[in-house]
C-alpha positions in Angstrom: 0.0 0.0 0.0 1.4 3.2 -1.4 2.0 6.4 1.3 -1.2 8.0 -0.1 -3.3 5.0 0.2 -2.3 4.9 3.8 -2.9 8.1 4.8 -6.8 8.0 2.8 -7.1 4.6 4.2 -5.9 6.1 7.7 -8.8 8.4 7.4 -11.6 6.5 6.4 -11.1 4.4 9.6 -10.8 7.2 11.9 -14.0 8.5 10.4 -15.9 5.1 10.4 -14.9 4.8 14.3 -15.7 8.5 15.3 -19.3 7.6 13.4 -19.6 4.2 15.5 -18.5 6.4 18.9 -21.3 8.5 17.6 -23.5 5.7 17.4 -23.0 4.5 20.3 -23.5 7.6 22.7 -26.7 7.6 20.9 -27.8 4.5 21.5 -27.2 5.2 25.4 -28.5 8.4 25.9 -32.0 9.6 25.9 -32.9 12.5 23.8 -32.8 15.1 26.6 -29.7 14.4 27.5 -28.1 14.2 24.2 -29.4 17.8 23.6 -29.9 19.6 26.3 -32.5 22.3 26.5 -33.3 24.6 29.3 -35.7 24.1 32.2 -37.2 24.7 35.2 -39.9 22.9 36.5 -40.8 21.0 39.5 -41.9 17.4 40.4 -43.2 16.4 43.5 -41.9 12.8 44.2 -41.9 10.5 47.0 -40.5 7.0 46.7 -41.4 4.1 49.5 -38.4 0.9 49.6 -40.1 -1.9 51.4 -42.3 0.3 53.2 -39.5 3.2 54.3 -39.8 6.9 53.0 -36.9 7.7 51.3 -36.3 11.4 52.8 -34.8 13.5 49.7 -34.1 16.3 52.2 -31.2 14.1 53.9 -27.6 15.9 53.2 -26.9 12.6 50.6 -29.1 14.0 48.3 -28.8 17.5 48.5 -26.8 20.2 46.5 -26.0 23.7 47.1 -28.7 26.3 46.6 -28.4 28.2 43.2 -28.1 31.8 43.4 -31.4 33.4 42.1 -33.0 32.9 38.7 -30.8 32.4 35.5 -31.1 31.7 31.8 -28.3 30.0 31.9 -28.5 26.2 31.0 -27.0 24.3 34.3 -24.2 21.1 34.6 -26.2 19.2 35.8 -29.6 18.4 34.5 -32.3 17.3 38.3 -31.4 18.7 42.0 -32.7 18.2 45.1 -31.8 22.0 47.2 -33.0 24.1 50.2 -32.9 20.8 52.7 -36.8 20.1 50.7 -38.1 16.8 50.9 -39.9 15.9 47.4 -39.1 18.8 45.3 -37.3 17.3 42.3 -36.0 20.6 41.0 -35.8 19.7 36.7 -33.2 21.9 34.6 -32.9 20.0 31.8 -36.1 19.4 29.3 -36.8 15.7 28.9 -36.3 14.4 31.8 -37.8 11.3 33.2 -39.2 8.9 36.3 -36.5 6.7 35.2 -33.7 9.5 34.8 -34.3 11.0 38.3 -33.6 7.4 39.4 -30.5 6.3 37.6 -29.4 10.2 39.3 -29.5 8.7 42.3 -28.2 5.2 41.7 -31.2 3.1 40.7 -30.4 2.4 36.8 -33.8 1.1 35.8 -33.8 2.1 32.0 -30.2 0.8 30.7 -27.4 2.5 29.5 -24.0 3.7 30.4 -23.3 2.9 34.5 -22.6 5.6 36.0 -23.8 8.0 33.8 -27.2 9.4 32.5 -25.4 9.5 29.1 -23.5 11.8 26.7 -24.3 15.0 25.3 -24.1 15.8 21.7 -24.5 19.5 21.8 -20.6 20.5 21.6 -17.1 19.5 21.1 -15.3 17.0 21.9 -17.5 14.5 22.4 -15.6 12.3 24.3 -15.2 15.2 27.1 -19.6 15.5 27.1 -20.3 12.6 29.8 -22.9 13.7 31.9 -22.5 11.4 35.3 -24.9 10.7 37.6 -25.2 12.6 41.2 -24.8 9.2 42.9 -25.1 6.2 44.2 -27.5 7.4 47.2 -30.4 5.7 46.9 -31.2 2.2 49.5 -30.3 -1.0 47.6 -33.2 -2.1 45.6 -34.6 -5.7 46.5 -34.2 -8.7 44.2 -37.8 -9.0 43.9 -39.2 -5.5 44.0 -41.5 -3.8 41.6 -42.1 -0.4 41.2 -46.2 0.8 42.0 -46.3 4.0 40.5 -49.0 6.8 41.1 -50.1 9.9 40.3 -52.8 12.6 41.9 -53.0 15.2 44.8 -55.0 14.5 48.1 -58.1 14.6 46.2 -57.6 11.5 44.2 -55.0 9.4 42.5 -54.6 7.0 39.7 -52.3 3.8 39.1 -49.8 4.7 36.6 -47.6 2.1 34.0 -43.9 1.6 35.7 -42.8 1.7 32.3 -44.2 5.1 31.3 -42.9 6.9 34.6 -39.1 5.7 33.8 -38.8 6.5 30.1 -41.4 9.0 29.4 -40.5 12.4 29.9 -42.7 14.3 32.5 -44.6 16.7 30.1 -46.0 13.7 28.5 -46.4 11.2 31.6 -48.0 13.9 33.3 -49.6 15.4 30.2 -49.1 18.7 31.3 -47.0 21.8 29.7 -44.0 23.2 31.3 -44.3 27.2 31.5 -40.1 27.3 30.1 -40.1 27.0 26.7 -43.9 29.0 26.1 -43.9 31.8 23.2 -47.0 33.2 24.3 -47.3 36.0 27.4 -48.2 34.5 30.4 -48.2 36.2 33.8 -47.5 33.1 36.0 -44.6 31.9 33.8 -43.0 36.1 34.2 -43.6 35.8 37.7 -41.6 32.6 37.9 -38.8 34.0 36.7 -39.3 37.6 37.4 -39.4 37.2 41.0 -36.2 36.0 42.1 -37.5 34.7 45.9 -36.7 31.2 44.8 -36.5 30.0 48.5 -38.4 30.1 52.1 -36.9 33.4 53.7 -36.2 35.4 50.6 -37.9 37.5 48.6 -36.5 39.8 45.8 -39.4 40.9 44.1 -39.2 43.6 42.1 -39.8 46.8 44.4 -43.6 47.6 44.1 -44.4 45.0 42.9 -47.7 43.5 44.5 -49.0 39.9 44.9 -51.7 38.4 46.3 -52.1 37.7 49.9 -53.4 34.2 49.3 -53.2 31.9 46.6 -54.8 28.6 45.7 -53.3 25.7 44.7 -53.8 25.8 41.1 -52.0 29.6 41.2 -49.2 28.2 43.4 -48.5 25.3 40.7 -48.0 27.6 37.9 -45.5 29.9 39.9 -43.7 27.0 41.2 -44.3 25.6 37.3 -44.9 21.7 38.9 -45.7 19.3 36.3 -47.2 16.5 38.9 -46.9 15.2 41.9 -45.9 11.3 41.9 -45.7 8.5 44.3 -43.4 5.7 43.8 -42.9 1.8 45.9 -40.4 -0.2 45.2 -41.4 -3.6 46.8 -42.8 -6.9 46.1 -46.4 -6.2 46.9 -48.7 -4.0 46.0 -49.2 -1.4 48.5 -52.9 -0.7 49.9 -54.6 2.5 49.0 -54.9 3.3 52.2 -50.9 3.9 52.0 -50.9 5.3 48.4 -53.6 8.1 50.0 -51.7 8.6 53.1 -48.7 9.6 50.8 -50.6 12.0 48.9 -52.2 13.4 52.3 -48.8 14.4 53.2 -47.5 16.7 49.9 -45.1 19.2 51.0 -46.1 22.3 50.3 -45.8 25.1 47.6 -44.1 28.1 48.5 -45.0 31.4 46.8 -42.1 31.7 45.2 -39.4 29.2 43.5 -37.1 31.0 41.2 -33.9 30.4 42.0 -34.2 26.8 41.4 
């Protein structure tokens, strides 16, 4: 083989391996991931193993508080922050049931160990791994199975485990995010123009005036929560005595949640 035909053969290898790479970080990472969008919405979650309550407000789970409201598209795609219990703070668009739990060291929807995949958005790719938080939730039995439900204290509904883990929560709640919106709305402003994202703190804009009291429906748009979800991991299927309890006991809104 002549110099030339080394050097175009030498090529057209690197090429076909960078398109297999490609490929492959594809084939392992879910579409929100690969492409990351920006997001901020809420989920309220609460996950039962064998019966415990898995308190998402313990230190293990818990990262810094972000400073205020930005437009800027975050590291790191789902936080828990402000020592809350069930807030699964969403950064990333596309997120999932199954991606909150591979976060936190339950990978339930395949993959790359470790990490909830690669993004595709710049260069290099190699460098674009996007690794999970940790390895923080309690080890999952042998035998479990995940009850999944949906609903507020007025009522709930048995969901499909499969559906919570891969679809993303606009659709497996079938509700619309307020990021993202073209159209004027005053709940999605206030989200981000008030920049009291946490309990103590309140920069609203000076004169600006809100209502004294809000209802639930009000507080959902300004805290933009897609759902509220209630997850067991065990062998049985829990009573609905239990699933209601958990919904009886929602943390929550505050009247303000911008800063994350």
């Amino acid at each position: 083989m002549t110099g030339k035909k080394t050097v175009i053969f030498s090529i057209v290898m690197f090429l076909a391996a960078l398109a297999l790479l490609v490929a492959y970080m594809r084939v392992v990472t879910p579409s929100g991931i690969q492409n990351p969008r920006l997001e901020h919405a809420h989920v309220r979650m609460q996950l039962f193993v064998d019966g415990q309550s898995v308190d998402f407000a313990d230190e293990k789970f818990q990262r810094p508080t972000p400073a205020g409201c930005t437009d800027a598209l975050p590291e790191e795609p789902i936080h828990f922050h402000d020592r809350k219990n069930q807030f699964v703070h969403l950064h990333w668009k596309g997120m999932s049931g199954g991606l909150v739990l591979k976060n936190y060291g339950w990978n339930l929807i395949g993959g790359k160990t470790g990490l909830l995949g690669y993004r595709m958005d710049r260069l290099p790719l190699i460098q674009n791994r996007v690794p999970i938080y940790g390895d923080v939730l309690p080890k999952l039995s042998e035998d479990a199975e995940l009850w999944v439900y949906s609903g507020d204290k007025n009522g709930f509904v048995r969901r499909e485990a499969h559906d919570f883990l891969f679809k993303d929560f606009e659709t497996f709640f079938n509700a619309k995010s307020a990021v993202g919106t073209t159209e004027p709305d005053f709940w999605r402003d206030m989200l981000f123009a008030r920049g009291a994202a946490h309990e103590g703190h309140d920069h609203a804009a000076e004169g600006a005036t809100q209502p004294k009291t809000k209802t639930e429906a009000e507080l959902s748009r300004i805290n933009n929560l897609l759902g509220n979800v209630v997850v067991f991991a065990q062998k049985n299927k829990p009573a609905d005595v239990q699933v209601k309890d958990a919904f009886n006991r929602l943390e929550p809104l505050s009247e303000s949640t911008c800063g994350g």
